[in-house]
C-alpha positions as a LaTeX table, in Angstrom:
\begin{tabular}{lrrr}
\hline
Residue & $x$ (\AA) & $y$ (\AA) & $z$ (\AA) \\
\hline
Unk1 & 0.00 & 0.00 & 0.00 \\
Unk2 & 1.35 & 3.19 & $-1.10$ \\
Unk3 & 0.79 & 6.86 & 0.62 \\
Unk4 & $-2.41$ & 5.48 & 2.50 \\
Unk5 & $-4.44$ & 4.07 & $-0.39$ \\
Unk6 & $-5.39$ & 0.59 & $-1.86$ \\
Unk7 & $-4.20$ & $-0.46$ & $-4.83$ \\
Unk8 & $-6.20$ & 0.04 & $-7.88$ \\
Unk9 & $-7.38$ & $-3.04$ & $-8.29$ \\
Unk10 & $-8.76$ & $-3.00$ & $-4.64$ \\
Unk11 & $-10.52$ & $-0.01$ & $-5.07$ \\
Unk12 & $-11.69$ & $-1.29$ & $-8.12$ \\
Unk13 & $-13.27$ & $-4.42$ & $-6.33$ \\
Unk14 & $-15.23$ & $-1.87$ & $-3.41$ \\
Unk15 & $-16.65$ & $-0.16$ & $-6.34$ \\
Unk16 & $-17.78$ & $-3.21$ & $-8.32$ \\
Unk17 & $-19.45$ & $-4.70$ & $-5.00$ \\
Unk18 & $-20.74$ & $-0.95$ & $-4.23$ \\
Unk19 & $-22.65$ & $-1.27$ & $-7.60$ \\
Unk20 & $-23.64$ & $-4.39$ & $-7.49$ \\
Unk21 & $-24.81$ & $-4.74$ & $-4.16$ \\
Unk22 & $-26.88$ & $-1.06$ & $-4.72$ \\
Unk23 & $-29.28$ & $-2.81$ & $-7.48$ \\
Unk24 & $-33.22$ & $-2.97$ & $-7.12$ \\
Unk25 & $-33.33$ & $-5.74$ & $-9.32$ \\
Unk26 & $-30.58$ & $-7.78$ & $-6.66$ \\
Unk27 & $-32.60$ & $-6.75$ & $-3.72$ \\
Unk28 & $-36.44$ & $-6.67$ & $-2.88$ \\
Unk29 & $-36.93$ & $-5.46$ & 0.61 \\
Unk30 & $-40.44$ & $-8.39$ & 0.42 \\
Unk31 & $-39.69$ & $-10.81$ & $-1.31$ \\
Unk32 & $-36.57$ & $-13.07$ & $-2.46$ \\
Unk33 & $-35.30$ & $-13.97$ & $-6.32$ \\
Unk34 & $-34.96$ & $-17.42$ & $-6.28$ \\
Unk35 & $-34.78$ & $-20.12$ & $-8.87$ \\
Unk36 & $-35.07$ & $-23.69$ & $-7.04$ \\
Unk37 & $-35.28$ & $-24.99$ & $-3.58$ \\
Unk38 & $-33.76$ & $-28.48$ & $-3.30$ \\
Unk39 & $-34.97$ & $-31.05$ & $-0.61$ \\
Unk40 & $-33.45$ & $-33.92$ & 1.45 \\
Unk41 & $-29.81$ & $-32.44$ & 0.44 \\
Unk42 & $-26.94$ & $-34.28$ & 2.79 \\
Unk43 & $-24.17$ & $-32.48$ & 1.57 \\
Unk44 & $-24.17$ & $-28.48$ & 2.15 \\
Unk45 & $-24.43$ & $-28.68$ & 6.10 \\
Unk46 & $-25.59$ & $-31.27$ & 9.18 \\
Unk47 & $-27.83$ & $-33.67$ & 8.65 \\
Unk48 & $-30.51$ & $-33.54$ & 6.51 \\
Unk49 & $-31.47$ & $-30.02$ & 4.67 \\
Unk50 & $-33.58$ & $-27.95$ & 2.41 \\
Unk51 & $-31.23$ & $-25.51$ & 0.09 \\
Unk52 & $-32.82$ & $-22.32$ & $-1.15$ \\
Unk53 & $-30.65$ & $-20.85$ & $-4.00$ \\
Unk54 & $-30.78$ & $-17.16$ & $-4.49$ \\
Unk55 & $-30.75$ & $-15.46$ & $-7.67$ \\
Unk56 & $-27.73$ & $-13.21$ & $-8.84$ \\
Unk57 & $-24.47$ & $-13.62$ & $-7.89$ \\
Unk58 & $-20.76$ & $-10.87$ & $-8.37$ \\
Unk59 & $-18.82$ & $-13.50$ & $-9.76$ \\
Unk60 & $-18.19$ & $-15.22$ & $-12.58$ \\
Unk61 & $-16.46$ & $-18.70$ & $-11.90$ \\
Unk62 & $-15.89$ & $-20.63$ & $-15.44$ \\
Unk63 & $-17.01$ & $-23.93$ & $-13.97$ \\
Unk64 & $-19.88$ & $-22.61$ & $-11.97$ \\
Unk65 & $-22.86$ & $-25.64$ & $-11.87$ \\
Unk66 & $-25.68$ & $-22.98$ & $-11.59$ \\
Unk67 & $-25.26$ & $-20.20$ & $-14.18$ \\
Unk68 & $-28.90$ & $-19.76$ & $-14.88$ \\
Unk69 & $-28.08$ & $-18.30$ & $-10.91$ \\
Unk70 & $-25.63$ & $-15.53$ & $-12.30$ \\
Unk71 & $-28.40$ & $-12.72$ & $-12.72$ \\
Unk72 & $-30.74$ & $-11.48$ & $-11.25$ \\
Unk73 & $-33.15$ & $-11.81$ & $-14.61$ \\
Unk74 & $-35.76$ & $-14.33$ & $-15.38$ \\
Unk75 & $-33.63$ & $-16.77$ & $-18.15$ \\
Unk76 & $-35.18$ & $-18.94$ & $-20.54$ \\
Unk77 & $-33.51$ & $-22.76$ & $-20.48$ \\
Unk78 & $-34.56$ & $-24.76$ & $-23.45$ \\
Unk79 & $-33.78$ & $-28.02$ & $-24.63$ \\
Unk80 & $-33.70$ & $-28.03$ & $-27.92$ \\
Unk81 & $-33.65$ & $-31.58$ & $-28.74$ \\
Unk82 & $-37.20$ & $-32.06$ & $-27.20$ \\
Unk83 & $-38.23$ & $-28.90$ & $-29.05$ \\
Unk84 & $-41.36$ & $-29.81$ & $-31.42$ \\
Unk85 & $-41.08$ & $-26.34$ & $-33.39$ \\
Unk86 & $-44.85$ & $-26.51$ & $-33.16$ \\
Unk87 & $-44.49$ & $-22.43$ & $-32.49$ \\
Unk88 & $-46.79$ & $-22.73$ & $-29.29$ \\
Unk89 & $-44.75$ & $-20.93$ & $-27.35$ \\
Unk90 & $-44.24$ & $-18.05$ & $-29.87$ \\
Unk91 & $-47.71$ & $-17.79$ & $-29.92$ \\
Unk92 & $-47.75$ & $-16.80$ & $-26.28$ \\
Unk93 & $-44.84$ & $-14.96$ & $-25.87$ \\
Unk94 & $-45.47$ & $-11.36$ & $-25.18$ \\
Unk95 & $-42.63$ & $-9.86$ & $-26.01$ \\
Unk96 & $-41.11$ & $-11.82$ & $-28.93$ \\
Unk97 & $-38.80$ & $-13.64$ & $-27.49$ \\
Unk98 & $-40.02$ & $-16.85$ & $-28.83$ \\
Unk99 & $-40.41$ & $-16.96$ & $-33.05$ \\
Unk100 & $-40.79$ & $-18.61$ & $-36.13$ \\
Unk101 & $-37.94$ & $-18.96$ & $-39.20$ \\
Unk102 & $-38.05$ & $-21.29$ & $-41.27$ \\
Unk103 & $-40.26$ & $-23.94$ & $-39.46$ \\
Unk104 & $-37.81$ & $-23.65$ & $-36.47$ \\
Unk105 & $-38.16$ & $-22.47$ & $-33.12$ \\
Unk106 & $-35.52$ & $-19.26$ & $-32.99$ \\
Unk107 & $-35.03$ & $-17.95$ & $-29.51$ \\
Unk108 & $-33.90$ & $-14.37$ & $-29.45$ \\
Unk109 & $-31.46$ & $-13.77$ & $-25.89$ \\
Unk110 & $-31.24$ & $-10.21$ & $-26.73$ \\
Unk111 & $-35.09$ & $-9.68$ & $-25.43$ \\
Unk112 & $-35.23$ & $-9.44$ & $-21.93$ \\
Unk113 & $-37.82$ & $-12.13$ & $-20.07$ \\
Unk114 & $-40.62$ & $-10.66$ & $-17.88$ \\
Unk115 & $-41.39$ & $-14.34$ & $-16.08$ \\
Unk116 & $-45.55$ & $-14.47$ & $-17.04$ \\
Unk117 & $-43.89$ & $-18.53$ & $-18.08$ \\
Unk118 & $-46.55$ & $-18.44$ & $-20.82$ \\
Unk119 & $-44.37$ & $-20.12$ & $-23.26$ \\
Unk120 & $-43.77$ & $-22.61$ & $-20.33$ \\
Unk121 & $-46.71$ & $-23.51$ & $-20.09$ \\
Unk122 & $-47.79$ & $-23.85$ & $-23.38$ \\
Unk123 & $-44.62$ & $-26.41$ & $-24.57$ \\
Unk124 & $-45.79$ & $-29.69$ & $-24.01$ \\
Unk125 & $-42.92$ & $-31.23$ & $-24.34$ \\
Unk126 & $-41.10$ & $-29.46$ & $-21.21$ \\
Unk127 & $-38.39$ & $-28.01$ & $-23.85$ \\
Unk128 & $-39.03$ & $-24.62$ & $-21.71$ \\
Unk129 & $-38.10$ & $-23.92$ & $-18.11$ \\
Unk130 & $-38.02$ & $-20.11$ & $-16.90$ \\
Unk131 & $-36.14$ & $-19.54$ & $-13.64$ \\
Unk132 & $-36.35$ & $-17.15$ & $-11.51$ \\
Unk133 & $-39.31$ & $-16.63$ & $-9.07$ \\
Unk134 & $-40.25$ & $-14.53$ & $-6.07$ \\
Unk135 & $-40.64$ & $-15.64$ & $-2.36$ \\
Unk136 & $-41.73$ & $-14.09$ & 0.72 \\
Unk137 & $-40.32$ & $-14.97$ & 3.92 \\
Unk138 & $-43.88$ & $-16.76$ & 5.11 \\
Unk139 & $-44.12$ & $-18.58$ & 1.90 \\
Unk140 & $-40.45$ & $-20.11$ & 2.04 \\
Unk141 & $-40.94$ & $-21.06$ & 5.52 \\
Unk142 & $-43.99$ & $-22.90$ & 4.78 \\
Unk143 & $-42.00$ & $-24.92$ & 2.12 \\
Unk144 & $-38.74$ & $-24.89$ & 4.70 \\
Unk145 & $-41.48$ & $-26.28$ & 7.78 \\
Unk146 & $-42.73$ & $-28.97$ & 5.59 \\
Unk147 & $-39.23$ & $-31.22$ & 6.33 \\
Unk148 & $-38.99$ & $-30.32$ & 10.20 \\
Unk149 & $-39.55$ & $-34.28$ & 11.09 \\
Unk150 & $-36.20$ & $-34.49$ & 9.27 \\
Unk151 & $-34.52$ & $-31.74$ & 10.73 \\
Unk152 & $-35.40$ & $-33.33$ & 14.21 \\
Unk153 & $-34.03$ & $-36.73$ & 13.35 \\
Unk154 & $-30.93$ & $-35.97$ & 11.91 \\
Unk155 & $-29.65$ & $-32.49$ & 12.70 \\
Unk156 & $-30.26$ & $-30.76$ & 9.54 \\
Unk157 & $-32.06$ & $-27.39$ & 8.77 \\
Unk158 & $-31.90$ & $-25.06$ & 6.04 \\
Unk159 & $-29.28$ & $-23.86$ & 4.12 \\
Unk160 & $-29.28$ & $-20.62$ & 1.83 \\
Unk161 & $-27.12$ & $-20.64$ & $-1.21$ \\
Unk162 & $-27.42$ & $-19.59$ & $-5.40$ \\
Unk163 & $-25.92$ & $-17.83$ & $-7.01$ \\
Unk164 & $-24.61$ & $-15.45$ & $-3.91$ \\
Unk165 & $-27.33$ & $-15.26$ & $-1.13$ \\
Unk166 & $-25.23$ & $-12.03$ & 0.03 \\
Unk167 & $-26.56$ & $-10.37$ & $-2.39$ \\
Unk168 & $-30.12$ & $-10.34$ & $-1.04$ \\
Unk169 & $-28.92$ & $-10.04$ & 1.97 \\
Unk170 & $-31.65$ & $-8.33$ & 4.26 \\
Unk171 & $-34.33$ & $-10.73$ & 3.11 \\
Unk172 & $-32.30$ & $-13.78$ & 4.13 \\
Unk173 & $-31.48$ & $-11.90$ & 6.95 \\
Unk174 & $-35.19$ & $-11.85$ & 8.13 \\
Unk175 & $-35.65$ & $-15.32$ & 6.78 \\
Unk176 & $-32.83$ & $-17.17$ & 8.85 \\
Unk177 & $-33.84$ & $-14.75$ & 12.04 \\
Unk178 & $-37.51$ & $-16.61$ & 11.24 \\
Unk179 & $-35.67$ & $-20.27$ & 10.77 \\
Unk180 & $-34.28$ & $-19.30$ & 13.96 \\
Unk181 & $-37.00$ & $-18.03$ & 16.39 \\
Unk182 & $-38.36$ & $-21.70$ & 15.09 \\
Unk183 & $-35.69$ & $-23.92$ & 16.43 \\
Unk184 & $-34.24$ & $-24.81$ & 12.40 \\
Unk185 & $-30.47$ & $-24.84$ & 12.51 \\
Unk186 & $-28.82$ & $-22.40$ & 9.73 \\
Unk187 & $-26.47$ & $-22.08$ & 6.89 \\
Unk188 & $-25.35$ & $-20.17$ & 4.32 \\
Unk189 & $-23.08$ & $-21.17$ & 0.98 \\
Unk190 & $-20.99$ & $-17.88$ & 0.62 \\
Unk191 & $-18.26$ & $-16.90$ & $-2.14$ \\
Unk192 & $-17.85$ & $-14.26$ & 0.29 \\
Unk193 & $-17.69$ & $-11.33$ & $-2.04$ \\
Unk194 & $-19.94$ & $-8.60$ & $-0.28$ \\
Unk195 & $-20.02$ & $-5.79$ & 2.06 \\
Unk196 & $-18.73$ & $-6.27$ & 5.50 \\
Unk197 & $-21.95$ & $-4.94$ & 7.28 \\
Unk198 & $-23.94$ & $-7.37$ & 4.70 \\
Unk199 & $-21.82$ & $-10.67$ & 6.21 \\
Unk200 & $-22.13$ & $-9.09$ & 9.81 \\
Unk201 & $-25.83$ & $-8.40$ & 9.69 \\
Unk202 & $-26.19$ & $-12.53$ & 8.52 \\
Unk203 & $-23.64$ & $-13.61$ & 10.64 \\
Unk204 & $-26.21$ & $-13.01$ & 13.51 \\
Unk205 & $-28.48$ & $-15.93$ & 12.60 \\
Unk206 & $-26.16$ & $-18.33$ & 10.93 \\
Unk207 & $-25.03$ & $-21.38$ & 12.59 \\
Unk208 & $-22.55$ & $-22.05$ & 10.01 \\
Unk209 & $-20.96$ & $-20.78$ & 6.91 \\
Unk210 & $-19.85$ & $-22.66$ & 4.61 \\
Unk211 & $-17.15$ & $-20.34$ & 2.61 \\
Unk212 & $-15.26$ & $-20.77$ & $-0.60$ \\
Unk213 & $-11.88$ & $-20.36$ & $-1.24$ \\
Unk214 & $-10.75$ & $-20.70$ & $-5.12$ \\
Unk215 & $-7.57$ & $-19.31$ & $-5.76$ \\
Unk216 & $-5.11$ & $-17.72$ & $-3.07$ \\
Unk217 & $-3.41$ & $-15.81$ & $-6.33$ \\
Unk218 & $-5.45$ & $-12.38$ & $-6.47$ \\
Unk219 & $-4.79$ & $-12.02$ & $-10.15$ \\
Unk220 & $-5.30$ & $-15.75$ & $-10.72$ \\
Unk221 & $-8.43$ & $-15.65$ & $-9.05$ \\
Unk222 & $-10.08$ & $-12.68$ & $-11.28$ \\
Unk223 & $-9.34$ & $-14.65$ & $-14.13$ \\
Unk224 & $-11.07$ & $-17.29$ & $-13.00$ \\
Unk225 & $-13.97$ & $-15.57$ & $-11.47$ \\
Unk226 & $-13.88$ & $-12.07$ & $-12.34$ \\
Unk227 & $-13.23$ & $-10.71$ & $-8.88$ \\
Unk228 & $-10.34$ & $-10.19$ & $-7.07$ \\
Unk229 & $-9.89$ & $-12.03$ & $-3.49$ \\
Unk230 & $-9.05$ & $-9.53$ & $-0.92$ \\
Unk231 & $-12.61$ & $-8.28$ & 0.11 \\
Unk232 & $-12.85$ & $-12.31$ & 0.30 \\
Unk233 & $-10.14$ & $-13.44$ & 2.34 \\
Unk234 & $-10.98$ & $-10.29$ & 4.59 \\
Unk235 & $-14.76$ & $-11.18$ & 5.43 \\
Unk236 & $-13.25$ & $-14.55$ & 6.04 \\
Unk237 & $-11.03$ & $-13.96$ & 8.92 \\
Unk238 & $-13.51$ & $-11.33$ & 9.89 \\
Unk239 & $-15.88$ & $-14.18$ & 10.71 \\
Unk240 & $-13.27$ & $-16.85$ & 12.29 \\
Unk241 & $-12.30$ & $-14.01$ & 14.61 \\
Unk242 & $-15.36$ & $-13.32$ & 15.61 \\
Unk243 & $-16.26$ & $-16.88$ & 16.60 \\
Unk244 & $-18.56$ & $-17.43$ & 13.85 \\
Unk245 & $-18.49$ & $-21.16$ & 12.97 \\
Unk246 & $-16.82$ & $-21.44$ & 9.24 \\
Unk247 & $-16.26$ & $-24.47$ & 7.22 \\
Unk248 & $-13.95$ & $-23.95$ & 4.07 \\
Unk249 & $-14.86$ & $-25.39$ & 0.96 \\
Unk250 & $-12.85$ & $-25.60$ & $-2.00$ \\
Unk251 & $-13.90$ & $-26.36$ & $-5.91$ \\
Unk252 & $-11.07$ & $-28.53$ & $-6.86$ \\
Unk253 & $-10.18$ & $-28.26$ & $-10.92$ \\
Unk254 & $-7.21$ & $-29.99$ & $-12.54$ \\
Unk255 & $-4.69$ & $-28.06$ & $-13.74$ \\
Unk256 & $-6.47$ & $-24.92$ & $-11.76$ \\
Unk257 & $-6.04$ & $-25.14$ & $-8.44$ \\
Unk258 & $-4.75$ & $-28.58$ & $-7.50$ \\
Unk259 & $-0.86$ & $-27.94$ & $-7.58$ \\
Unk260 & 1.17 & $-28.33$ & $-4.04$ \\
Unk261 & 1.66 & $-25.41$ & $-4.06$ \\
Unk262 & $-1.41$ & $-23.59$ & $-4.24$ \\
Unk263 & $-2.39$ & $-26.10$ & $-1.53$ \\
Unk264 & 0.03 & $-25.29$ & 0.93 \\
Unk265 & $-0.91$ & $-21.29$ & 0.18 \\
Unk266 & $-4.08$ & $-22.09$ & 1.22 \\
Unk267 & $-3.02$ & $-23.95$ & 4.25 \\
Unk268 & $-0.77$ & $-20.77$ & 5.27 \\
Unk269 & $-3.94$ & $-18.66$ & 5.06 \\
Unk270 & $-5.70$ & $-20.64$ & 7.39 \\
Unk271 & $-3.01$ & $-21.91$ & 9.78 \\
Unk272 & $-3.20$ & $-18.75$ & 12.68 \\
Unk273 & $-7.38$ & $-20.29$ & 12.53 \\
Unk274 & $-6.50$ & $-23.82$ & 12.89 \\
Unk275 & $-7.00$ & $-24.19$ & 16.16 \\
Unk276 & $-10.29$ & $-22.02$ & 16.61 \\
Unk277 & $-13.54$ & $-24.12$ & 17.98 \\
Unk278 & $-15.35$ & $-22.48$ & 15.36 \\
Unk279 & $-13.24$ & $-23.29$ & 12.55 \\
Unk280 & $-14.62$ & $-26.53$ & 11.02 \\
Unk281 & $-12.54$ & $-28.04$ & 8.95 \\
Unk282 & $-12.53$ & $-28.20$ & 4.96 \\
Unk283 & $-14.24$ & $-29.73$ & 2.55 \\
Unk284 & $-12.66$ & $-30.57$ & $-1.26$ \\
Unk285 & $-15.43$ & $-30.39$ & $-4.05$ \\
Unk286 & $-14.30$ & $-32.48$ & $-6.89$ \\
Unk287 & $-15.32$ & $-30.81$ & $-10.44$ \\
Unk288 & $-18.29$ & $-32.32$ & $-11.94$ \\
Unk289 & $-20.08$ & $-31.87$ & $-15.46$ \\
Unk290 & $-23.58$ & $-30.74$ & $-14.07$ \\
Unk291 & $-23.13$ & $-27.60$ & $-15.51$ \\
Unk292 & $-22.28$ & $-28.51$ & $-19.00$ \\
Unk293 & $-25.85$ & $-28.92$ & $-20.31$ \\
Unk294 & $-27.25$ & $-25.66$ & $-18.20$ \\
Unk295 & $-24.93$ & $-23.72$ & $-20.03$ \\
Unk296 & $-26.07$ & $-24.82$ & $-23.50$ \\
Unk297 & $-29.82$ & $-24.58$ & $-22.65$ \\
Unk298 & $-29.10$ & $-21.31$ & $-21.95$ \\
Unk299 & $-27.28$ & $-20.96$ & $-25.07$ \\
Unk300 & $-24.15$ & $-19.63$ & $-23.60$ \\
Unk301 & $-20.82$ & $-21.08$ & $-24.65$ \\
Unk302 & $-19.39$ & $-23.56$ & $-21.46$ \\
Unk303 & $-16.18$ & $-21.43$ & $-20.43$ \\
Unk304 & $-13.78$ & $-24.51$ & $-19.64$ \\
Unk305 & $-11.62$ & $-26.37$ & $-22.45$ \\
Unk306 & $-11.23$ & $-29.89$ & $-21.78$ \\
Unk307 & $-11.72$ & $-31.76$ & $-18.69$ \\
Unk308 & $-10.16$ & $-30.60$ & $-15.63$ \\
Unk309 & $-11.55$ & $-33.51$ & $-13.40$ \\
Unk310 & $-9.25$ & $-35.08$ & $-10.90$ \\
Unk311 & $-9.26$ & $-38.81$ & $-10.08$ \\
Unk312 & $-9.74$ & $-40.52$ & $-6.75$ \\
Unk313 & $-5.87$ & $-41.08$ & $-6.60$ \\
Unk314 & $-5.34$ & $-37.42$ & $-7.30$ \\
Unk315 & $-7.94$ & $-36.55$ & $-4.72$ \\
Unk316 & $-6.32$ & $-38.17$ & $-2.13$ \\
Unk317 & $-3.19$ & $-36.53$ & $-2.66$ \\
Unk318 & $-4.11$ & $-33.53$ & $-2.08$ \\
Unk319 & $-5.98$ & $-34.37$ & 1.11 \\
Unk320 & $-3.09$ & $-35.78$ & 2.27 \\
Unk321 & $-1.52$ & $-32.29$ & 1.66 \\
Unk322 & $-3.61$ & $-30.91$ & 4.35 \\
Unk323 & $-3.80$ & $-33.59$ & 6.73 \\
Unk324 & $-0.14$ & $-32.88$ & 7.13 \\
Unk325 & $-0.42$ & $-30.22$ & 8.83 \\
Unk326 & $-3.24$ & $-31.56$ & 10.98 \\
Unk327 & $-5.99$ & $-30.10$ & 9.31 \\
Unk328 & $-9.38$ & $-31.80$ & 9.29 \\
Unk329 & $-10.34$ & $-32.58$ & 5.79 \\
Unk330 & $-13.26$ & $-34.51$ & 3.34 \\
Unk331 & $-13.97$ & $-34.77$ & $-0.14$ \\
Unk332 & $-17.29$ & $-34.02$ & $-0.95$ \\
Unk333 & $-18.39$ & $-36.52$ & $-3.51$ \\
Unk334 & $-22.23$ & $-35.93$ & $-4.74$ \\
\hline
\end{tabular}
């Protein structure tokens, strides 16, 4: 740091979250923008859980499994292999998204989707799925209540994730303080990428976090994402040093983030924390190909070349990386 400022690329960062975090359309003060709540999930916190994922999110990682997450928009998924091009749907549409050339069903991604899920309903095939809907806190926690039996039995609760739940962070604030006041245990799935006073304010009714760490490289890790990590790595140790229980999870890529040595930065980061009660271990998330398909319904381009999958032997190398220095480690295989 240089004559008492941040370097550019820091500032740059505050001002991207600034703006991003400042957006109508990533915030409704009533209701949430979701696009799917998942049931009986085992795998993103204790026991047995119900996973709300939150629409929009400020980065941009190139394997990410949920883009039709990234914004905070209605997006139109079709599958274009169960298509008919009976022009049903273009029929419906209301503002011309859906047409006609040719005999074939043309979608146009330029146009803007206002979610009336007209052309949804009108496909018979199911070639059309819009995501994106709203929620109110009452109306979640009717769906959350409906699994309490399992909560009870096994530990579990709810867990918020997305996209970024951050960035709709005053309803899930309201909705976890609700979760709470009824006995469900908490979580959230964070990139950690928001405002400090944002991860605070959540922090107060969150029983655990579980936070991701991609690349320790700052430049490394805006190529990947399109964010840089310091606003990251500082809500992070913000948390652990407040006492907030954290458990780290890491996407695991080959050829990425998988070398020794980008390991054993990680494992610096987190060594002062390794002791803490409320620091609870990590968790290695193998890359899978769930993605792959989203991205072409979507008809977006998938931004990874080849196949950066790591084997089971591979795996356990690097777990044994970290369990020599006596950190508590799993992979996470779904």
């Amino acid at each position: 740091m240089l004559g008492g400022f941040p370097p550019l690329h820091i500032k740059a960062s505050k001002w991207r979250l600034d703006s991003m975090y400042n957006t109508d359309t990533a915030v409704n003060e009533k209701k949430a923008f979701i696009f799917n709540i998942q049931k009986y999930n085992v795998y993103d916190g204790p026991g047995i859980r119900t996973l709300v994922f939150f629409k929009g999110c400020p980065l941009r990682c190139k394997w990410c499994s949920n883009p039709e997450g990234m914004e905070p928009k209605y997006k139109v998924m079709f599958k274009e292999n169960s298509c008919l091009n009976c022009g049903a749907c273009a029929a419906v549409c209301p503002v011309g998204i859906h047409s006609m050339l040719g005999g074939t069903h043309i979608i146009n991604r330029d146009i803007d989707c206002i979610g009336c899920r007209k052309c949804e309903k009108a496909c018979t095939e199911k070639a059309i799925a819009i995501t994106g809907e709203y929620k109110t806190v009452p109306e979640l926690l009717e769906i959350i209540e409906e699994d309490r039996m399992f909560y009870e039995t096994s530990g579990g609760g709810v867990t918020l994730g997305g996209g970024e739940v951050l960035m709709q962070a005053d309803f899930a604030t309201e909705l976890l303080k609700a979760c709470k006041e009824r006995g469900i245990n908490t979580a959230i799935e964070t990139c950690g990428y928001a405002k400090k006073e944002s991860v605070l304010k959540i922090a107060e009714y969150t029983d655990l976090f579980l936070f991701d760490l991609k690349h320790m490289d700052s430049n490394r890790h805006y190529e990947l994402t399109g964010v840089h990590n310091e606003i990251i790595h500082e809500n992070l140790k913000e948390l652990l040093s407040r006492g907030n229980n954290v458990k780290i999870r890491m996407p695991m890529l080959k050829g990425i983030n998988d070398s020794q040595s980008e390991i054993e930065s990680i494992v610096r980061f987190l060594m002062p924390f390794k002791d803490y009660k409320n620091f609870k271990g990590i968790d290695l998330l193998p890359y899978h190909k769930l993605g792959v398909n989203k991205y072409n319904q979507l008809g977006k381009d998938y931004p990874i070349e080849g196949d950066p999958s790591l084997s089971s032997e591979e795996l356990d190398q690097i777990e044994s990386w970290i369990k020599k220095y006596d950190f508590p480690v799993k992979v996470i295989k779904h």
